[in-house]
N, C-alpha and C positions, 0 to 999 in steps of 0.2 A: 301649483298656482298658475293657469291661464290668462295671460296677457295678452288680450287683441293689441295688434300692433297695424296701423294704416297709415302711417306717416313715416317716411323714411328718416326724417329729422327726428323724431320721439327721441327727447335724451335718455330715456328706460335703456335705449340701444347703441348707446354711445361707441359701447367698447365695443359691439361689432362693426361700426361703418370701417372701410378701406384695410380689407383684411388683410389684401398683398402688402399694400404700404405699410403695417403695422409687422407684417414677418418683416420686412426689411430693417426696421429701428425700433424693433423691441416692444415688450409689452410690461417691463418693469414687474417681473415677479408674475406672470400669468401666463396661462397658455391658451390655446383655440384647438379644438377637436372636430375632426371632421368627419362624415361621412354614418350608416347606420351599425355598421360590423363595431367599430370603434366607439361608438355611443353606448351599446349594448355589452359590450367588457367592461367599461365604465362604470355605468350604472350595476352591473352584479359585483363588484368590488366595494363598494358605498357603504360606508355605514347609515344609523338613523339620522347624522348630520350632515350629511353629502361628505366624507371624507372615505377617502385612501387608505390602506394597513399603512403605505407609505405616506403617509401624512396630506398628500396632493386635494384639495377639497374645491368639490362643483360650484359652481358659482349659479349657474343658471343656461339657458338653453333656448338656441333661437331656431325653427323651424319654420318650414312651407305648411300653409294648411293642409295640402295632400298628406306630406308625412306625419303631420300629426297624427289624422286618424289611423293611420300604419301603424304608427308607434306607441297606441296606446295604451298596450301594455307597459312599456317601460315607463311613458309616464306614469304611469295608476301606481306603479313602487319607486318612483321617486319621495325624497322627502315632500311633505306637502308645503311646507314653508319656500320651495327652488321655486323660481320664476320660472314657467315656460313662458316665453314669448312666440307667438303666432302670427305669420305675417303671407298675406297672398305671396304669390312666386315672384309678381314683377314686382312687389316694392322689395320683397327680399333681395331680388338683384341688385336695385338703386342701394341697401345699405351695403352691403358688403363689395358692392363696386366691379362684379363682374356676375354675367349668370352662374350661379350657383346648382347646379342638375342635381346633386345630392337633397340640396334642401336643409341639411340639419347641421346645425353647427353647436357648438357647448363651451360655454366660456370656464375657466377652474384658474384657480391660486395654485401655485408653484409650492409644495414646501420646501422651506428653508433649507439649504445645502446642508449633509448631514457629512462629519466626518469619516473618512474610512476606516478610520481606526474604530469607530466604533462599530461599524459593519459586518468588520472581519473578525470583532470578540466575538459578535452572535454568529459564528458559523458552527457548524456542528462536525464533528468528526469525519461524517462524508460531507464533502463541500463542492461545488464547483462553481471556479470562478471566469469571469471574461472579462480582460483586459485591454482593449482598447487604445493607439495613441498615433496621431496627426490626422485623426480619421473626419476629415470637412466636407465629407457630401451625404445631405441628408436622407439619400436612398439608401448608400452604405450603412451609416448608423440606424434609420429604423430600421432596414433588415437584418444588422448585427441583434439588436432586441428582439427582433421576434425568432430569432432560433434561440437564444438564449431564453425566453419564455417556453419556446415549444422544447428543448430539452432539461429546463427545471433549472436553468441558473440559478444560484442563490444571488448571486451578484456580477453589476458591470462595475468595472471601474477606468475611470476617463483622465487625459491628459491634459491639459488644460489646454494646447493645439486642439483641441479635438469640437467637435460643433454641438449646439445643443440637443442633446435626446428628445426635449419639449418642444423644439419646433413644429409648426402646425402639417409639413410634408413629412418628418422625421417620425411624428406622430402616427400619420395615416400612412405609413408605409411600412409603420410595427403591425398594424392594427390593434394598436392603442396598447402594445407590451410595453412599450416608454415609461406608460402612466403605471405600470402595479410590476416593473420587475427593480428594484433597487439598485440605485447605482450613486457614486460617488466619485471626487475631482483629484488629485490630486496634480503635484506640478509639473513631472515628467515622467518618463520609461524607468529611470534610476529609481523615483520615490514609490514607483510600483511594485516594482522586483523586492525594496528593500523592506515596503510595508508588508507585503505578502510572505518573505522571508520569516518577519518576525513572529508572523499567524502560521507559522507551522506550515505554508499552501508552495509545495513544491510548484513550478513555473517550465512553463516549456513554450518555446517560442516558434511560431512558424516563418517557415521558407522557404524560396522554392530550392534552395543552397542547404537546406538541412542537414544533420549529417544523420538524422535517424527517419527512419518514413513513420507515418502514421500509423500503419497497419501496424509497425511491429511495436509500438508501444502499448504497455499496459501500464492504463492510470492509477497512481496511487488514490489513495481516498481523498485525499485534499488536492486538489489541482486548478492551476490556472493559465489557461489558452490564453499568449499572450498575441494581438496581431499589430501591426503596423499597418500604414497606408500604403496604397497603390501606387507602383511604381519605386521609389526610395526605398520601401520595405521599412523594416525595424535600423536601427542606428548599429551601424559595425560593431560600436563597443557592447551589444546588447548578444548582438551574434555571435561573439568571440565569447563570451563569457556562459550563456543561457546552456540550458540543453533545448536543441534544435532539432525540430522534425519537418519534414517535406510529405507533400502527394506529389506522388509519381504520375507521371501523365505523357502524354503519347510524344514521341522523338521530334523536336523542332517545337515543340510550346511547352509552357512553365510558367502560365501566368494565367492565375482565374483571381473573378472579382472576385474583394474583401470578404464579402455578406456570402456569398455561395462558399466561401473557403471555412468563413467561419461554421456556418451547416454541418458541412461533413466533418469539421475537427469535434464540435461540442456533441454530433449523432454518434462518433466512436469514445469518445471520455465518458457519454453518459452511460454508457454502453448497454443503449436501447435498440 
């Protein structure tokens, strides 16, 4: 459904104006999608009602005339009932409040927090899991989803420290793995280990302190990469107790970012 849009005020586009100020203080249960990579994972994940396998449902879609015509395939399989909104470039920059060079943005509803317990009942005999906790930068977390999409994660699971997945940079910097890999909250490193216990999902936790290397472990069928944030790492008590693995890395450094650590742990568990 084709929306001309010429007035930056149209209330049809409320919910895009001041798009940085809205990542700042929330969007109450919705997200913003950016960019064409991430529009097009989106849309082939959709059912006939703009919804998610994970429940997550499109809301509608604001673009530059240019990318429209670009993107007319994925509009043509969108639902017909989604709003596209259509707007030249310079008013598009007046609503969203900075130039926007992408041009396409996609507004979606959040679904509702799903329990982990109920997560980890549908897992299957081979599982793998990524576990997540104090992880507050959103280049961190969307690059923790997209290895865990690019290696078949069944599931994230988050601390409640930890930042949102649905953020609109969180987002574009999975390319758009946020939106269709599952993930769920729980309240700390403790209620992870111990919900994962009860699902049968052996846990092993990295550091640079490990006392086993990565190489030499062989993943059982059920596993889960547990990682902590940058710098602090995982909590003593978690290290003292887990089984601990390291990458080994060249004399005088021991320290690679989150998202790149996470990569190489889930490329050797998947064992792709």
């Amino acid at each position: 459904m084709i929306v001309s849009i010429s007035d930056p005020d149209d209330p049809r586009i409320s919910a895009y104006r001041d798009v940085r100020e809205r990542d700042l203080v929330g969007r109450q249960g919705r997200f913003m999608a950016e960019g064409e990579v991430v529009l097009r994972l989106l849309a082939s994940h959709l059912d006939a009602h703009g919804r998610t396998a994970q429940g997550h449902r499109l809301l509608s879609l604001l673009v530059s005339e240019g990318q429209a015509d670009r993107l007319a395939d994925i509009i043509g399989a969108l639902p017909p009932q989604l709003p596209v909104h259509v707007a030249g470039q310079q008013v598009m920059d007046r609503i969203v409040g900075f130039p926007i060079h992408r041009g396409i943005l996609a507004l979606g509803e959040a679904r509702l927090a799903v329990e982990a317990g109920a997560l980890l009942d549908r897992l299957g005999p081979r599982a793998l899991v990524v576990a997540v906790a104090g992880i507050t930068n959103h280049d961190n977390m969307g690059g923790i989803f997209r290895n865990a999409a690019a290696f078949g994660a069944d599931l994230v699971l988050l601390d409640h420290a930890s930042c949102d997945p649905l953020y609109r940079k969180a987002i574009r910097v999975s390319v758009g793995a946020s939106l269709i890999v599952p993930f769920a909250r729980l309240a700390d490193v403790s209620a992870m280990m111990a919900a994962l216990e009860a699902a049968q999902t052996s846990v092993v936790a990295l550091s640079p302190s490990g006392r086993e290397t990565l190489s030499s472990f062989t993943p059982p069928p059920r596993v889960a990469a547990l990682f902590g944030t940058e710098g602090p790492g995982l909590p003593a008590h978690v290290l003292a107790t887990a089984r601990t693995l390291a990458i080994p890395m060249a004399p005088g450094f021991d320290s690679l970012n989150v998202a790149t650590t996470s990569g190489i742990v889930l490329h050797h568990l998947a064992g792709v």
